[in-house]
N, C-alpha and C positions, 0 to 999 in steps of 0.2 A: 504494500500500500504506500501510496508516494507520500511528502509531507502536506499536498497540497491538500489533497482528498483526507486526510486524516483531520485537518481544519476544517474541512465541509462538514465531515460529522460529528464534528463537536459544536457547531454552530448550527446544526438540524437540530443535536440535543439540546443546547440552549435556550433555542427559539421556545421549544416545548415548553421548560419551566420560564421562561421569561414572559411568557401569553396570558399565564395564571397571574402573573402581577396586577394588573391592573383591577382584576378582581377581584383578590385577597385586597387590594389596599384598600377599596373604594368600601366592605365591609369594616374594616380595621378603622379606618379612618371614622367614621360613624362613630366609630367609640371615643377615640382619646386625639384624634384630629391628626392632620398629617404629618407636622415636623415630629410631634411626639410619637408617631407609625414610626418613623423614618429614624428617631431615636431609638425606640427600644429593638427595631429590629436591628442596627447596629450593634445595638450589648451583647445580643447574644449573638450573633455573627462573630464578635470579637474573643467570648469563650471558644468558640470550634477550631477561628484561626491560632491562639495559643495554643489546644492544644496539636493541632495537627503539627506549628511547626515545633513544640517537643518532641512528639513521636518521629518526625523525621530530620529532626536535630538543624533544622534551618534557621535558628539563634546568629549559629557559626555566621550568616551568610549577612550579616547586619556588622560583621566588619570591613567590609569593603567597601572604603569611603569614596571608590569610586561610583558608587550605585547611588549615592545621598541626593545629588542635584535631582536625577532624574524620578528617586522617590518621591522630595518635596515635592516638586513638580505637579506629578500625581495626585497626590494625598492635596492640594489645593484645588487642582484644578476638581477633580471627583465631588468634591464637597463642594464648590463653587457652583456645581452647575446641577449637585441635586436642591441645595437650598435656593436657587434661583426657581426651578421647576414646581417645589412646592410650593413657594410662595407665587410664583402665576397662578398656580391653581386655584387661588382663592378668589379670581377677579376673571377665569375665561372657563369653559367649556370641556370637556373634557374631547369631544370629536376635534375642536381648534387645536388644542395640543398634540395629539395624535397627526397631525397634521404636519404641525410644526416639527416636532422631533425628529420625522422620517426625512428631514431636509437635511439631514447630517450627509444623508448618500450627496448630496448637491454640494456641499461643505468638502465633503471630501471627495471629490473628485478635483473640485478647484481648486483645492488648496496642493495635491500629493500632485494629482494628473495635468492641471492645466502650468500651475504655477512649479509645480516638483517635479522630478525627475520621476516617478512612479509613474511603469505603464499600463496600461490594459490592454491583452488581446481584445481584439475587434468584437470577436462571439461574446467575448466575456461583457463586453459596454452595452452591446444589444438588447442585451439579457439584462441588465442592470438598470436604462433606460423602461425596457419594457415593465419590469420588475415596480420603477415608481410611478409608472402614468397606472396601473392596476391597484399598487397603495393607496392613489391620489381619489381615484374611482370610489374604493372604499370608502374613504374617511371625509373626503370635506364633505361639508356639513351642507344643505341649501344656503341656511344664513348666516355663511360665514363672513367673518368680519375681525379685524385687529383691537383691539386696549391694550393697555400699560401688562396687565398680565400676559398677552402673547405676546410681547416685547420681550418682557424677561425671558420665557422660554424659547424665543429666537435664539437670543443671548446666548443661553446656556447650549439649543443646539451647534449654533459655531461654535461653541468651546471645545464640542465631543469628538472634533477630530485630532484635535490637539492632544486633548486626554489621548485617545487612545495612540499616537505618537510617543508620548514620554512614556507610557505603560510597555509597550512594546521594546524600547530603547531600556526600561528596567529590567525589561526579563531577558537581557541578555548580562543581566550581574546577579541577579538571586531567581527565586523559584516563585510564583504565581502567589504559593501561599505567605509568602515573607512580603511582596507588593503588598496584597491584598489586607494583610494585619496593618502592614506599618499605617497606612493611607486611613486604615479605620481607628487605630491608634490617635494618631493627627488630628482626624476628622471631627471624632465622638465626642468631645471637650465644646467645641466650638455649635454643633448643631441642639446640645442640651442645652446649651447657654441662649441659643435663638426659641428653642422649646420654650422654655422656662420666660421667657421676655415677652413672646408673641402668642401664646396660645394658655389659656387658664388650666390648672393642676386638674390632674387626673383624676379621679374617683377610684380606691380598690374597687369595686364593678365594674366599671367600663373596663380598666384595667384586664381583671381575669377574663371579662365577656368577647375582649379585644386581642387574646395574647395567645389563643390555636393560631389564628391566622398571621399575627405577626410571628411567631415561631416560625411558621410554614415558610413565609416572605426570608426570613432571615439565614435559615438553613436553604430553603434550595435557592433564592433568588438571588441575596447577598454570598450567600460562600460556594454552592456549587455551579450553579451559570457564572460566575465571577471567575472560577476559578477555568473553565471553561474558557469564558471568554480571553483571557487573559494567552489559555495555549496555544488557541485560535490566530488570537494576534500574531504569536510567532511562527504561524503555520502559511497566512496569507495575506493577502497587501489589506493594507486599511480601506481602500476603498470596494475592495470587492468582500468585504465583511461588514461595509457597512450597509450593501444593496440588497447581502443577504435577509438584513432584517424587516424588508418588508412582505417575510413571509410571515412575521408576528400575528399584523392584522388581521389574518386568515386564521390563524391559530385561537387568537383571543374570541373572535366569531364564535368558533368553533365553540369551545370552552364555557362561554355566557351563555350559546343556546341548551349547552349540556346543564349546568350550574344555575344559570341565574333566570333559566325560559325566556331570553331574548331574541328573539325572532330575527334574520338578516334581511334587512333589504332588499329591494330590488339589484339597487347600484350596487351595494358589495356582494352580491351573490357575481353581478359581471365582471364587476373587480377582480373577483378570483381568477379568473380564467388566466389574465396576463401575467399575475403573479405566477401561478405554477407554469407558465412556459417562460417566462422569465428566468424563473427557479432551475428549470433543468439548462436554461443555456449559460445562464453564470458558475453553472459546476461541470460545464461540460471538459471534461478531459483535456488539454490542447492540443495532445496527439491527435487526434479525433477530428479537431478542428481547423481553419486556416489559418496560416502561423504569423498572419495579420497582426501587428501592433501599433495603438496609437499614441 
């Protein structure tokens, strides 16, 4: 199995647990509100990453002061741009943001492809292209429309290709799970302190009524698509990981008609379509393919 395709399917798995997100939180959040979702599902995400990097003794790997820039880096930008994201959330839509986020594939392609040296074979752009006019299908909304909240998460979508630049550039000096602590290490300090500022104290009930699902969010969404995502990075170019994820919106469809009885639309039932031949043309083989690059 090559390294390319071993990233495809770590980013199929991914997709899977990262579709449930939006579900789990939007319950979660009903109880104890976002930033504090977004807090305690970090605590305990931060137990798992301790102990995983005990068991596999990646302590060691926090001395190489060569890895430090591009951890900061990380661990700022990550939290920059989930505390931007919640907080849009309180003033747009939940279809607008869905929206918006999926423009990181636009983000990164200008930034790695038009502006970087990063290329894409031809099948692969096709694919990627086709991949967001089938996203786009999906999710804008009829009354779509801009505020101050989808501003912020503009924001934080330009950010995310940057993020995943220095995340990528760290895991060529420690291991997914050493990233993944330190950045939640950094981070946890700083989004309790906006918890605690912007949102009123929690009730023990909401709390326990709140905390299957943030568990859930925290174990597989925070530490294992994270971790995931993270091997992924070092498997395939930023921008064809990041056109992969407009398989989500498909996924999440999926998921809410299972869980939550919401029915799909018209337009995302068409949506689909582009999406999965999108999907098979951005993991198509390149053997396979014309050896076209742009």
């Amino acid at each position: 199995m090559t390294k390319e395709r071993e990233g495809e399917l770590l980013m199929i798995g991914l997709t899977v647990l990262e579709a449930w997100f939006p579900i789990l939180s939007i319950v979660a959040m009903s109880y104890v509100g976002a930033l504090h979702t977004y807090m305690y599902s970090l605590m305990i995400a931060l137990v798992f990453y301790v102990v995983i990097m005990y068991k596999r003794k990646r302590f060691v790997e926090l001395k190489n002061r060569a890895a430090y820039k591009d951890l900061l880096l990380t661990s700022f930008l990550i939290t920059t741009i989930f505390v931007l994201i919640f907080i849009g959330m309180r003033y747009t839509t939940a279809g607008n943001m869905a929206v918006i986020v999926f423009l990181q594939v636009l983000f990164s392609y200008l930034y790695f492809n038009v502006l970087g040296k990063e290329k894409m074979h031809t099948i692969h752009l096709i694919g990627a292209v086709i991949m967001g006019v089938g996203a786009l299908i999906i999710l804008i909304p009829a009354d779509f429309s801009f505020n101050k909240g989808d501003w912020l998460i503009l924001l934080s979508t330009a950010l995310a290709p940057i993020l995943n630049l220095y995340q990528k550039r760290s895991r060529q000096y420690c291991s997914a799970e050493t990233i993944l602590g330190v950045r939640t290490i950094i981070g946890l300090p700083f989004v309790a302190l906006l918890a605690y500022l912007l949102e009123p104290a929690v009730s023990l009930e909401n709390f326990m009524l709140a905390l299957p699902y943030i568990f859930i969010i925290a174990t597989a969404v925070f530490v294992a698509s994270k971790v995931m995502w993270i091997e992924a990075l070092n498997r395939i170019s930023i921008t064809k990981l990041s056109a992969m994820l407009a398989v989500l919106p498909v996924m999440t469809l999926f998921f809410a008609y299972l869980y939550l009885d919401e029915i799909p639309t018209t337009a995302q039932m068409i949506g689909i379509v582009p999406v999965i031949i999108g999907g098979y043309l951005i993991t198509k083989p390149i053997k396979e393919a014309k050896q076209n690059v742009l």
